[in-house]
DRENDO-1510 file (C-alpha; in Angstrom, 1 decimal, always signed):
<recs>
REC; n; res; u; v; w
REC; 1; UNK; +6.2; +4.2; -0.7 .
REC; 2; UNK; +3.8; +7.2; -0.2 .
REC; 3; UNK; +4.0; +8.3; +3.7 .
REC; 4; UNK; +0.3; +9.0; +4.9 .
REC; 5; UNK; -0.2; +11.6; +7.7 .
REC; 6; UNK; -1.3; +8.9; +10.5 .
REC; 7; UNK; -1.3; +9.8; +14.1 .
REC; 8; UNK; +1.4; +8.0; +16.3 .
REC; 9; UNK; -1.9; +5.8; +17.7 .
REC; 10; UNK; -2.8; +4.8; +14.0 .
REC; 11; UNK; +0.5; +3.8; +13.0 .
REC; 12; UNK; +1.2; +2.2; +16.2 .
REC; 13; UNK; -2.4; +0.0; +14.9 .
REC; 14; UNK; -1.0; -0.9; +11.6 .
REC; 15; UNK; +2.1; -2.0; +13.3 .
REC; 16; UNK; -0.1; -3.8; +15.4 .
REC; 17; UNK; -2.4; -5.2; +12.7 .
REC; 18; UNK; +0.4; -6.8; +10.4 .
REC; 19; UNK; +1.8; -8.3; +13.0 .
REC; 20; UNK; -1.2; -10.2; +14.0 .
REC; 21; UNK; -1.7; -10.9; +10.3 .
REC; 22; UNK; +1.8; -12.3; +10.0 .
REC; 23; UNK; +1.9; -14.4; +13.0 .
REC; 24; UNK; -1.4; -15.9; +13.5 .
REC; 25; UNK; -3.4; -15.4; +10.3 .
REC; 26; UNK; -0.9; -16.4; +7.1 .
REC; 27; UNK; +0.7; -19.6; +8.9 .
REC; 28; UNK; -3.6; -20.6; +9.0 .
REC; 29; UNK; -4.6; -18.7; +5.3 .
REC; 30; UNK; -4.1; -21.6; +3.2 .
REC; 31; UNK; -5.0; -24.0; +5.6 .
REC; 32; UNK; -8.5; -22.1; +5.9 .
REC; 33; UNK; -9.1; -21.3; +2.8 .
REC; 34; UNK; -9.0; -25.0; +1.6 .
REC; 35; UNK; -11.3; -26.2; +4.6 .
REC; 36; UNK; -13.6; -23.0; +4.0 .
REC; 37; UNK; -13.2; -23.2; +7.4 .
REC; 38; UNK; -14.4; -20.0; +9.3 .
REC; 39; UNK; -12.2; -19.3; +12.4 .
REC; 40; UNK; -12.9; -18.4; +15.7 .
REC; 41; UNK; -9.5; -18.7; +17.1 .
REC; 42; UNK; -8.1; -15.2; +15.0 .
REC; 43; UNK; -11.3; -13.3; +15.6 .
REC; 44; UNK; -10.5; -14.3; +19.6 .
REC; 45; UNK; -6.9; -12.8; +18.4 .
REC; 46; UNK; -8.5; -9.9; +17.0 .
REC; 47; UNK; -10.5; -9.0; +20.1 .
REC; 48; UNK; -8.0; -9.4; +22.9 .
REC; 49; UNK; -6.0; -6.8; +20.7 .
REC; 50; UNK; -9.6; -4.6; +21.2 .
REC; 51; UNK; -9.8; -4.3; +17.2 .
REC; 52; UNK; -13.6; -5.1; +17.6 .
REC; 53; UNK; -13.9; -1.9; +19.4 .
REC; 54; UNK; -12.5; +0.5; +16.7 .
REC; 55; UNK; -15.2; +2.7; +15.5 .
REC; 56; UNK; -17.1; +2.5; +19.0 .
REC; 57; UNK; -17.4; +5.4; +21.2 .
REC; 58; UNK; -15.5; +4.9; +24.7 .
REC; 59; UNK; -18.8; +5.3; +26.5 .
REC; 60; UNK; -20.4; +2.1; +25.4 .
REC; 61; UNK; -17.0; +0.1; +25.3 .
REC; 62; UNK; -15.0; +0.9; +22.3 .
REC; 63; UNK; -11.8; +2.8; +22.2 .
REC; 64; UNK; -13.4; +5.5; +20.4 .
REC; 65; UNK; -11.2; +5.8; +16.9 .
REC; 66; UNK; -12.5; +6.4; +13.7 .
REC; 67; UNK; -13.4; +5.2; +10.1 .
REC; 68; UNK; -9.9; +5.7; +9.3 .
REC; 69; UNK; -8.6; +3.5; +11.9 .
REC; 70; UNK; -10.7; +0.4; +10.8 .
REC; 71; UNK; -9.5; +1.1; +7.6 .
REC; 72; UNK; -6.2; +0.7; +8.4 .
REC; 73; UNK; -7.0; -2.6; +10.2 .
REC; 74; UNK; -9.2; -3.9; +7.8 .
REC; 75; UNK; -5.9; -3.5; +5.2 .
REC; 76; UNK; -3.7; -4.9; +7.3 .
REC; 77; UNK; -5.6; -7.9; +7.6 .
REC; 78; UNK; -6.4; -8.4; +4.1 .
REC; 79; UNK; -2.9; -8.0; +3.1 .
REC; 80; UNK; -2.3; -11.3; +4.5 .
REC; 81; UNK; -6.1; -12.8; +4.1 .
REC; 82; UNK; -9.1; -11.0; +2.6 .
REC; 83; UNK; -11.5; -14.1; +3.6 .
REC; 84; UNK; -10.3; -13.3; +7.4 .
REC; 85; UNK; -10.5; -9.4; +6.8 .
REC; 86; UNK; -14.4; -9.9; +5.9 .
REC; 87; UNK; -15.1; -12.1; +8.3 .
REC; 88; UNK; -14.0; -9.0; +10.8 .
REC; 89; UNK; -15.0; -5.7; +8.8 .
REC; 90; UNK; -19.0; -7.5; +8.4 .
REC; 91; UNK; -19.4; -7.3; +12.2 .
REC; 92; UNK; -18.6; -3.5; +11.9 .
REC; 93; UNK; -21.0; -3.4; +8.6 .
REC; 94; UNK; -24.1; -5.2; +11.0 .
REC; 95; UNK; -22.8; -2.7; +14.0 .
REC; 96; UNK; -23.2; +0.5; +12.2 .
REC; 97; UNK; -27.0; +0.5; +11.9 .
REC; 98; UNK; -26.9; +0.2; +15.6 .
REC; 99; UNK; -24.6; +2.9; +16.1 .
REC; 100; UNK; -26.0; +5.3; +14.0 .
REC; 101; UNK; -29.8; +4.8; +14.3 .
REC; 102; UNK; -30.0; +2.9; +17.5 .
REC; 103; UNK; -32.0; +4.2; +20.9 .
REC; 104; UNK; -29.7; +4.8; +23.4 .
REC; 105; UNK; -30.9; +1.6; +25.3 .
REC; 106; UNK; -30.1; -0.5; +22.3 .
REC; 107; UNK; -26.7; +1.4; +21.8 .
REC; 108; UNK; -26.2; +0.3; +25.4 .
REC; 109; UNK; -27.4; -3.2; +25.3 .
REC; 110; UNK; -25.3; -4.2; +21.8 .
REC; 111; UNK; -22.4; -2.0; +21.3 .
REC; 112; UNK; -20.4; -2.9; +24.9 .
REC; 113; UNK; -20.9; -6.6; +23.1 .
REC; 114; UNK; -19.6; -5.8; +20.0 .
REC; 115; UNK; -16.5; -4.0; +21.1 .
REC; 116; UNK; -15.6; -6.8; +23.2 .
REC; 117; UNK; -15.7; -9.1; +20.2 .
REC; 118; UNK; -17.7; -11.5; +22.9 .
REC; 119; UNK; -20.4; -11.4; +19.6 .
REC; 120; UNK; -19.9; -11.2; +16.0 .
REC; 121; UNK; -22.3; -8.8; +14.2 .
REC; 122; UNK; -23.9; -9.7; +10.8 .
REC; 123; UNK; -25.9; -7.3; +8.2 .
REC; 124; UNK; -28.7; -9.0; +6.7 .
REC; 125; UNK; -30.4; -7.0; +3.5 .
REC; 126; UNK; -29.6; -9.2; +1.1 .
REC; 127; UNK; -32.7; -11.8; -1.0 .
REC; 128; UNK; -32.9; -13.1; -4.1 .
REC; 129; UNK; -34.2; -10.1; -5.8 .
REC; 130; UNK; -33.0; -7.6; -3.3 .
REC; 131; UNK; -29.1; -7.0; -3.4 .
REC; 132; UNK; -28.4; -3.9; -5.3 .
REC; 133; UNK; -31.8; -2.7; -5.3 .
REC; 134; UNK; -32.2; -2.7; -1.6 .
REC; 135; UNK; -35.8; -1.5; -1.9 .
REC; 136; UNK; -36.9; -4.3; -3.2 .
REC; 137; UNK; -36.7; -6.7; +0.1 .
REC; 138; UNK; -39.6; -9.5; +0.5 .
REC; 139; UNK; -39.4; -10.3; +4.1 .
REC; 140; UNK; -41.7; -9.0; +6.1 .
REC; 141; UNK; -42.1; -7.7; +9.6 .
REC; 142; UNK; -45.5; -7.5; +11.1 .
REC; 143; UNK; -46.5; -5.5; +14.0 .
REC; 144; UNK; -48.3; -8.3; +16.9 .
REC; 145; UNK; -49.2; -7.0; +20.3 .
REC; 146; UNK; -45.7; -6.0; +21.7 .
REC; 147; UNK; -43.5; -7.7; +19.2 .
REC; 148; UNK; -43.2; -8.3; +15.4 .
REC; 149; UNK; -43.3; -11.7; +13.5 .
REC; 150; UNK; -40.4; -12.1; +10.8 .
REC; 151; UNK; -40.9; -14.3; +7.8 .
REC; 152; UNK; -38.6; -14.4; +4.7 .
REC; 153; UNK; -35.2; -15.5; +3.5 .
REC; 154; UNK; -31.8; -13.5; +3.5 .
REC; 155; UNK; -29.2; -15.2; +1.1 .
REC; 156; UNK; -25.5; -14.4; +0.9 .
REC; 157; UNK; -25.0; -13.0; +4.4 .
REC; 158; UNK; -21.4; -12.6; +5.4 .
REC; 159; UNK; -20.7; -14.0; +8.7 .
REC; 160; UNK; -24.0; -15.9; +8.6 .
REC; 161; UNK; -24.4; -18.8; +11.3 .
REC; 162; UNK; -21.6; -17.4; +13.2 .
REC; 163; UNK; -23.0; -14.4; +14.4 .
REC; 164; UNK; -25.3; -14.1; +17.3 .
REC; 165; UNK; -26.3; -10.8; +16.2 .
REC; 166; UNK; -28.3; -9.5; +13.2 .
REC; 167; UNK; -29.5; -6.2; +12.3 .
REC; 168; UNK; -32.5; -7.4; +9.4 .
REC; 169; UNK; -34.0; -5.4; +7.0 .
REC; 170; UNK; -37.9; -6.2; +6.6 .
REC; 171; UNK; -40.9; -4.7; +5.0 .
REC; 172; UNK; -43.3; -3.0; +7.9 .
REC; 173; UNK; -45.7; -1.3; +5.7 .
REC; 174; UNK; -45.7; -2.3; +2.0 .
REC; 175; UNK; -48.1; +0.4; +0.6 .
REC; 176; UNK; -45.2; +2.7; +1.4 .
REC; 177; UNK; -42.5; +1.8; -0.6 .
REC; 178; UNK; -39.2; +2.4; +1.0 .
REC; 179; UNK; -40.5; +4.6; +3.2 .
REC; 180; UNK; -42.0; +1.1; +3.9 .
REC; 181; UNK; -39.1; -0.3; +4.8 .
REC; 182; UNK; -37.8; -1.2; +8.9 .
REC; 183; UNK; -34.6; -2.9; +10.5 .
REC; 184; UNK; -34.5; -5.0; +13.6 .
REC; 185; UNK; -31.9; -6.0; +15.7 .
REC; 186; UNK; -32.4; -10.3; +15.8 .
REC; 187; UNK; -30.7; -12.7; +18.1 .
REC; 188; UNK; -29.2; -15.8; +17.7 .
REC; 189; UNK; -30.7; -18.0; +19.3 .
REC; 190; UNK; -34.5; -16.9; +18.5 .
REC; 191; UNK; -36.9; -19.4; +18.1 .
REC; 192; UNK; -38.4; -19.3; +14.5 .
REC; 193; UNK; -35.1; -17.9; +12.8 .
REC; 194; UNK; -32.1; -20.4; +11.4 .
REC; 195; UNK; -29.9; -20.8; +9.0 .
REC; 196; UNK; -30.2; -22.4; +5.3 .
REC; 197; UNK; -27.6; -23.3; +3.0 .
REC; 198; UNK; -23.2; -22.2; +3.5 .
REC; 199; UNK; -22.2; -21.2; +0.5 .
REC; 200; UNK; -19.2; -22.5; -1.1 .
REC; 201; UNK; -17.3; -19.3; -3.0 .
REC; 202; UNK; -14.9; -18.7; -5.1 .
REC; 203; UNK; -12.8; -16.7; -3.1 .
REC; 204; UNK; -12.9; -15.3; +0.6 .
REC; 205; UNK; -13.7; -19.0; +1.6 .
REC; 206; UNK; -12.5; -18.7; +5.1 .
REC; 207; UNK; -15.4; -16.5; +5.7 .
REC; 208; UNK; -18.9; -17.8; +5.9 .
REC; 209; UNK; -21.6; -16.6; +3.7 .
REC; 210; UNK; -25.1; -18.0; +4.3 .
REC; 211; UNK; -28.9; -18.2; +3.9 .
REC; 212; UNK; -31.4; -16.6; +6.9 .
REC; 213; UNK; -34.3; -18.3; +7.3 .
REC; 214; UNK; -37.1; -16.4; +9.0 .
REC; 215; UNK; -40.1; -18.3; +9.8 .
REC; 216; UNK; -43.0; -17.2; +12.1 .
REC; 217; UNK; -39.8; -15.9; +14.6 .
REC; 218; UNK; -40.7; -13.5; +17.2 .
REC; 219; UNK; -38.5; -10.1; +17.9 .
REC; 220; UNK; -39.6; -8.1; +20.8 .
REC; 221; UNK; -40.5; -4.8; +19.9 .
REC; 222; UNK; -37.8; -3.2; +22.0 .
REC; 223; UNK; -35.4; -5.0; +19.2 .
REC; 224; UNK; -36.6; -2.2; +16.3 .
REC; 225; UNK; -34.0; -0.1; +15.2 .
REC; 226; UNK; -34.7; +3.3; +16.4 .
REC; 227; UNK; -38.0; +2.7; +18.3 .
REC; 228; UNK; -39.6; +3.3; +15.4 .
REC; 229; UNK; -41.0; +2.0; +11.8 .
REC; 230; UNK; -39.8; +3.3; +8.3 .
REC; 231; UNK; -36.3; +4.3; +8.9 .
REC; 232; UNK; -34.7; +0.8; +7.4 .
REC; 233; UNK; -34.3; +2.4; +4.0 .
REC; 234; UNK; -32.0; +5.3; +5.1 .
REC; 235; UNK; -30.6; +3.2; +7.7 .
REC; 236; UNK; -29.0; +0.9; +4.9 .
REC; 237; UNK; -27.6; +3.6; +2.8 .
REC; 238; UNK; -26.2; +5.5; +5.5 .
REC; 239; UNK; -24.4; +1.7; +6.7 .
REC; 240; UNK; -23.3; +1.5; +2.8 .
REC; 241; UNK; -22.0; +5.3; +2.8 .
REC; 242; UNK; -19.7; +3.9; +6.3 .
REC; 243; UNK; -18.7; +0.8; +5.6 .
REC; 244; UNK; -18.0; +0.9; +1.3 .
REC; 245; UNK; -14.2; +3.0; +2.4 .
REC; 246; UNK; -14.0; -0.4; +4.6 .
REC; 247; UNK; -14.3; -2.6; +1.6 .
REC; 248; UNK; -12.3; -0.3; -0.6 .
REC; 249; UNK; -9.3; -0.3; +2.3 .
REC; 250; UNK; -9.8; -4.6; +1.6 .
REC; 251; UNK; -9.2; -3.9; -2.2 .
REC; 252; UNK; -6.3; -1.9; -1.0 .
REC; 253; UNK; -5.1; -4.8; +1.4 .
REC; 254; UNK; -5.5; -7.5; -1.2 .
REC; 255; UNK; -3.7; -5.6; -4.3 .
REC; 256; UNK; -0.5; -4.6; -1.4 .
REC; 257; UNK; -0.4; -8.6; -0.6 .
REC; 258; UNK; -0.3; -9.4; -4.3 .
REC; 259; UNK; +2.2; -7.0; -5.2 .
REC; 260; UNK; +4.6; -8.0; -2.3 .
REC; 261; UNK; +4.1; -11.7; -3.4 .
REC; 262; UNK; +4.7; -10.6; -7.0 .
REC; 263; UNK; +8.2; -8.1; -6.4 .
REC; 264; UNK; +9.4; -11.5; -4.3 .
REC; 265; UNK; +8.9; -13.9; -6.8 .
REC; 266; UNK; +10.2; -11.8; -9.6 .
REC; 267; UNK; +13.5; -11.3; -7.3 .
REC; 268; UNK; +14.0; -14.9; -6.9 .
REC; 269; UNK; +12.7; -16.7; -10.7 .
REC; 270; UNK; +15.2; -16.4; -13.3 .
REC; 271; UNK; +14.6; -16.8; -16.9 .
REC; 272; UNK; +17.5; -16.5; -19.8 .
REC; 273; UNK; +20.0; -16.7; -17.0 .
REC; 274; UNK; +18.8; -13.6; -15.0 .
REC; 275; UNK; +16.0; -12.4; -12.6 .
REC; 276; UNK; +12.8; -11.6; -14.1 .
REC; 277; UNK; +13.6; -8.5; -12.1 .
REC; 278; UNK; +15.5; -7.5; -14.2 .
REC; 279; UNK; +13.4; -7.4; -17.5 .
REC; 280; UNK; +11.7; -3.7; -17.9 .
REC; 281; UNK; +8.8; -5.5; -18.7 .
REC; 282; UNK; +8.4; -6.5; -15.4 .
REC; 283; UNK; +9.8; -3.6; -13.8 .
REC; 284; UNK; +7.0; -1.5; -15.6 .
REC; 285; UNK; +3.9; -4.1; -15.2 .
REC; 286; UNK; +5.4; -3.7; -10.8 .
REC; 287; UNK; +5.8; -0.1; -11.5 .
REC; 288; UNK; +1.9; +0.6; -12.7 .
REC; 289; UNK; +0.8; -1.9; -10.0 .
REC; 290; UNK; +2.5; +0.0; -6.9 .
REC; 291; UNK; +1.2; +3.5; -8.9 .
REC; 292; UNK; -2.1; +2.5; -8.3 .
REC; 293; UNK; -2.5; +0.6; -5.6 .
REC; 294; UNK; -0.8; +3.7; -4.0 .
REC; 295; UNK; -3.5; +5.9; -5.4 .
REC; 296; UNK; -6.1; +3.6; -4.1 .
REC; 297; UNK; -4.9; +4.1; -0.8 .
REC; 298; UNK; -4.3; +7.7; -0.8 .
REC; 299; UNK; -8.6; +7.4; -2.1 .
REC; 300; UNK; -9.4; +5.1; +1.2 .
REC; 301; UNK; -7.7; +7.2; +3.3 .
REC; 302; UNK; -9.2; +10.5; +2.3 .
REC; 303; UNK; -12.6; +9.4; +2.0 .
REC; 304; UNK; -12.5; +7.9; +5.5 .
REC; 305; UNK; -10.9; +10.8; +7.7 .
REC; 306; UNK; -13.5; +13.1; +5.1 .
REC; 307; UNK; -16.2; +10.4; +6.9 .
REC; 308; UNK; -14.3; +11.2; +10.7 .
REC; 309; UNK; -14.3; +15.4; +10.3 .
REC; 310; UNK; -18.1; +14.3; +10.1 .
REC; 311; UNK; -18.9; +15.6; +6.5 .
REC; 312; UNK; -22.5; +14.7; +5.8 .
REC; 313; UNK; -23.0; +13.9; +2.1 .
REC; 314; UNK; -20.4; +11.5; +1.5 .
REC; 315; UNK; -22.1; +8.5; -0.8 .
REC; 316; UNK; -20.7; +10.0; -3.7 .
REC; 317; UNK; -17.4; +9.8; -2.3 .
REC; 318; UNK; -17.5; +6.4; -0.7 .
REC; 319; UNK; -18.7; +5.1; -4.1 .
REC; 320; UNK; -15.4; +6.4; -5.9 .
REC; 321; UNK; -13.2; +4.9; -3.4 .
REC; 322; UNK; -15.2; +1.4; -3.3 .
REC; 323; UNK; -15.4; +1.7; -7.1 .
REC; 324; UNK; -11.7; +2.7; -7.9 .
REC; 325; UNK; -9.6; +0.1; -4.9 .
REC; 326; UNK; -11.8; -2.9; -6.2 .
REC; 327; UNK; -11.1; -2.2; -9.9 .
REC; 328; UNK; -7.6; -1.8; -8.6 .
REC; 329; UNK; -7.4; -5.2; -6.2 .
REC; 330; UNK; -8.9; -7.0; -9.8 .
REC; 331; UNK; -6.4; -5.2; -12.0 .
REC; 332; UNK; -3.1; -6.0; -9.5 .
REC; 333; UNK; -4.0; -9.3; -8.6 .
REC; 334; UNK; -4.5; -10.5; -12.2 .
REC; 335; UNK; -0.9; -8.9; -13.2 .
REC; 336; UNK; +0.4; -10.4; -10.2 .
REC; 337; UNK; -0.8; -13.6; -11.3 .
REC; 338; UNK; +1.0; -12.9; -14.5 .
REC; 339; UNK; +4.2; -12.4; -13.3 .
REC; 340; UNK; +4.3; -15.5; -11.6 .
REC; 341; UNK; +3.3; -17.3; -15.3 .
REC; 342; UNK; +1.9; -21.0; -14.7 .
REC; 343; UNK; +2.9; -21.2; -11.4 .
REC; 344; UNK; +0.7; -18.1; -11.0 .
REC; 345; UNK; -2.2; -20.9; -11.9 .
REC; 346; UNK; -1.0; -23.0; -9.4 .
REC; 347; UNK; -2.6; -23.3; -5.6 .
REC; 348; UNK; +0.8; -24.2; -4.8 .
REC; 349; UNK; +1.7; -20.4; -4.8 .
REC; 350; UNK; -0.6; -17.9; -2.7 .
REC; 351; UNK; -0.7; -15.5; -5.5 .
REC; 352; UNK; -4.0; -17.0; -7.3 .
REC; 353; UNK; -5.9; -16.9; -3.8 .
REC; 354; UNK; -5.8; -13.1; -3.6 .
REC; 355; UNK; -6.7; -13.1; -7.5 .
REC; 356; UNK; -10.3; -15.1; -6.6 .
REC; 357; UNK; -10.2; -12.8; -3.0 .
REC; 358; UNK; -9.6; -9.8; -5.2 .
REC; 359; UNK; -13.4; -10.4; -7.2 .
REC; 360; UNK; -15.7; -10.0; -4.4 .
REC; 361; UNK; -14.7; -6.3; -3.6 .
REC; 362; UNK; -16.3; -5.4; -7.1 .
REC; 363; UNK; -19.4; -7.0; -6.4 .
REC; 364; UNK; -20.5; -6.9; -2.9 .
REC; 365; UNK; -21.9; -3.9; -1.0 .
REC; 366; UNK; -23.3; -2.3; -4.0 .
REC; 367; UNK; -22.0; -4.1; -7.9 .
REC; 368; UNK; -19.7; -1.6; -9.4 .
REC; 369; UNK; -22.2; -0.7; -11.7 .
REC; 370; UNK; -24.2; +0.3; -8.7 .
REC; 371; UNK; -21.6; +2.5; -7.2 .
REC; 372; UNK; -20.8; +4.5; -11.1 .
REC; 373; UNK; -25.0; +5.0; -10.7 .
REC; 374; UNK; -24.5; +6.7; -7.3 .
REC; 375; UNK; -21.6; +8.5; -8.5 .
REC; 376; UNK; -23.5; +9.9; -11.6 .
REC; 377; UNK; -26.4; +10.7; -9.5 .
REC; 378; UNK; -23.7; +13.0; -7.4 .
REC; 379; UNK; -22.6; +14.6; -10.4 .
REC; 380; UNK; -26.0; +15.6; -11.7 .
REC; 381; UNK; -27.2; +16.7; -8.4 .
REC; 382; UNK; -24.3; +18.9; -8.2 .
REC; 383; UNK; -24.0; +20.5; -11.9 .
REC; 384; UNK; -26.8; +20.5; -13.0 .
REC; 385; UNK; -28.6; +24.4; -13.4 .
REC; 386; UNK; -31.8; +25.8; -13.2 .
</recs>
């Protein structure tokens, strides 16, 4: 409803995008989603139309676009599937590291790879007692001859066992703290490292979520992020201040698929002899979902071409647009599921899929609470005198 200024490339990509998320994705969603079946057919799809390479400078493969640009994929995507659109946007989440703190000889080695989509990308922070407080990671990296030895346990890890590359937080020094703190760049196959449990989820269930196991595994010292010790910290909140607009532009994605599903339906049910269409009820319930999923969007959008002019303090504002699009994908979603009434309920209908899709934007990549922290942190940083 609300026309964006998009360059004639960008809106030639969302063209692009929905198509492929029409034609190969939705006739597969439900299919997928009942199998929690991850699939490597549409990320094939997905990287003969070079949407791995968004984000990726031209010199080491990519096309060279911008935040803005994956954004706009990562909508498209999740308009139709949001299990499918995180399966795709966490190989971008376990490329930035590499793209932002990387040697040039590691920028050269991984990113061409990437782009090509020949090798899905996974970001592995996450333990039992180190999600939203990221400084808290157990496993442990220590420094032998040329290499380091990894041992600990990442859970919850978003394309887990189908990635063969990992950028891994460890701990290098722990009388440091964060400053403590190191990433490496793991492959698949390395001897010593394998995978635990799948998880089964509530929603997203085409994508697969599982446990690291790190024991005794050997990563050539080459394979540290940045050639050097300490930087894993900063190299995790700078990821989270990139790829949060990513996860707000899935809330956006999921909430627009809802909403369509939900202005169909009410066209076609009739109750008392008439559409439900026609009942201002409904007309206002479609009318406050379109307002804001429209000012989501507008959020995603600004934050993300804020992120491409190359503005440097931009956590706050990432934080806002993650924090507002997932409240927004949970709030639509619901209402849409409203509108359809018990068949809402149903797994006959699609609509209660992107409800239980809808829940994991508000938790991962930093709990909501997490992100309202950041953002007050902002605030005081910025107003406060003296």
């Amino acid at each position: 409803m609300v026309e964006y200024p998009l360059t004639e490339q960008q809106k030639m990509l969302k063209d692009l995008c929905r198509e492929i998320a029409e034609s190969k994705i939705r006739p597969l969603s439900r299919e997928l989603d009942e199998k929690e079946e991850f699939s490597f057919e549409i990320m094939k799809v997905l990287a003969q139309s070079d949407l791995f390479a968004l984000c990726i400078p031209e010199e080491y493969g990519g096309v060279g676009g911008g935040l803005l640009d994956l954004c706009i994929a990562t909508e498209e995507i999740s308009r139709v599937d949001g299990g499918v659109a995180s399966s795709y946007a966490a190989s971008f989440l376990g490329m930035f590291p590499i793209l932002l703190f990387g040697t040039e000889e590691q920028k050269k080695k991984y990113l061409p790879l990437i782009a090509s989509g020949k090798k899905l990308t996974a970001f592995a922070l996450t333990e039992p007692e180190a999600g939203s407080d990221a400084s808290n990671v157990k496993t442990t990296a220590t420094k032998k001859n040329d290499s380091y030895i990894l041992n600990g346990t990442k859970h919850f890890i978003t394309n887990g066992g189908e990635a063969e590359i990992y950028t891994v937080i460890a701990v290098t020094d722990k009388t440091k703290g964060a400053r403590g703190i190191s990433a490496f760049i793991v492959e698949h196959p390395t001897a010593g490292f394998s995978f635990g449990k799948k998880e089964e989820k509530m929603g997203i269930r085409t994508s697969s979520t599982r446990e690291l196991i790190f024991n005794e595994a050997k990563i050539p010292q080459e394979n540290l992020l940045g050639g050097k010790e300490g930087i894993g910290f900063i190299a995790t909140m700078k990821t989270f201040d990139y790829s949060r607009p990513g996860v707000a532009a899935q809330a956006v994605g999921i909430a627009q698929g809802a909403l369509e599903l939900a202005v169909n339906y009410a066209h076609t049910r009739q109750q008392f002899g008439k559409q439900i269409i026609s009942f201002q009820g409904i007309q206002w319930m479609l009318a406050d979902m379109a307002t804001k999923v429209e000012a989501a969007r507008s959020l995603v959008y600004s934050v993300a071409s804020m992120i491409d002019r190359g503005a440097k303090d931009v956590g706050g504002a990432s934080a806002i647009a993650k924090l507002f699009a997932s409240d927004v994908a949970m709030e639509v979603t619901t209402d849409a599921v409203q509108i359809f009434g018990g068949y809402g309920y149903m797994r006959d209908y699609p609509v209660e899929k992107f409800m239980r899709d809808a829940k994991i934007t508000q938790i991962y990549e930093g709990t909501n609470q997490i992100q309202k922290n950041i953002i007050a942190l902002q605030l005081i940083r910025k107003y406060t005198r003296g």
